[in-house]
C-alpha positions in Angstrom: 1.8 15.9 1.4 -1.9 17.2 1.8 -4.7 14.7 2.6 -6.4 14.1 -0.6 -2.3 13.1 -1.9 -2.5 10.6 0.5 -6.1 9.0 -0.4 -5.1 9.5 -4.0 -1.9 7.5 -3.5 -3.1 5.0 -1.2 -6.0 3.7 -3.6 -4.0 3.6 -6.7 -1.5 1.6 -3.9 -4.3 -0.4 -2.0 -5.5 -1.4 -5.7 -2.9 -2.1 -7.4 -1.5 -4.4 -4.2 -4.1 -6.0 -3.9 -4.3 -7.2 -7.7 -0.6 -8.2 -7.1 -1.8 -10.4 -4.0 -5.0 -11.8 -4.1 -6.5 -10.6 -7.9 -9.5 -8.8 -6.5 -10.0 -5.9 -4.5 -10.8 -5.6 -1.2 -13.1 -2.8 -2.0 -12.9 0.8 -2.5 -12.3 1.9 1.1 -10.2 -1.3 1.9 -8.3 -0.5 -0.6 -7.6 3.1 0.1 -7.3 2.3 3.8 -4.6 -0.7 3.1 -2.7 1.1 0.6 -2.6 4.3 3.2 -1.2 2.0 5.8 0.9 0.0 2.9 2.6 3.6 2.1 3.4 4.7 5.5 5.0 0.9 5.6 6.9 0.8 2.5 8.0 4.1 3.9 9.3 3.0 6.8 10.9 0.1 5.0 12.4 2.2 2.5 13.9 4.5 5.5 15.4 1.4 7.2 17.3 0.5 4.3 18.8 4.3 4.1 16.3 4.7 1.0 13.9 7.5 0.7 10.2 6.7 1.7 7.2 8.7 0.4 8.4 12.0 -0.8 4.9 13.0 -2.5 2.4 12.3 -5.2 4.9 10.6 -7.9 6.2 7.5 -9.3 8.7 6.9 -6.3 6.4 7.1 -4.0 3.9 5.1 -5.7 6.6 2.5 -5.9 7.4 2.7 -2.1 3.6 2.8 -1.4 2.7 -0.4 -3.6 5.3 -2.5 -2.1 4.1 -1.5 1.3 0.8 -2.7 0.7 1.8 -6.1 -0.5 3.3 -6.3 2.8 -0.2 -4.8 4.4 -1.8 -6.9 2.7 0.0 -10.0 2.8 -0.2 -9.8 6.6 -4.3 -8.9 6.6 -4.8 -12.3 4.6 -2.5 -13.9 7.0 -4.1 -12.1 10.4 -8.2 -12.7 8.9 -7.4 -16.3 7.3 -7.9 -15.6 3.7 -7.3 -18.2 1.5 -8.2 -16.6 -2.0 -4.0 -15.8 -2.4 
């Protein structure tokens, strides 16, 4: 998956997460940063289970990404002290 798959993926992720979460964004490059670090989680996640991860730009991998960056995100709030969940 090229770079601009990734950013592409992990702001529709980091975005929709953080709706799911906290409904508000954390901000475009938040956002794209969380849901990057959310897909590479829900990845790993997904391979731990003996599911497939991230296998490019589609609806799987959006999936994967998204819950991923709940996780990401849940664990930012928790780590900074957010309250706004």
């Amino acid at each position: 998956m090229g770079i601009i798959s990734w950013i592409i993926l992990g702001l529709i992720a980091g975005f929709i997460g953080s709706k799911i979460v906290n409904k508000t964004g954390q901000g475009m490059i938040m956002d794209i940063v969380l849901g990057i670090v959310g897909a590479i989680v829900g990845g790993l996640i997904f391979s731990a289970f003996g599911s497939a991860g991230v296998t490019g730009l589609n609806i799987w991998s959006l999936i994967v990404a998204v819950i991923g960056s709940i996780v990401v995100l849940w664990a930012y709030h928790q780590i900074t002290g957010s309250r706004s969940l």
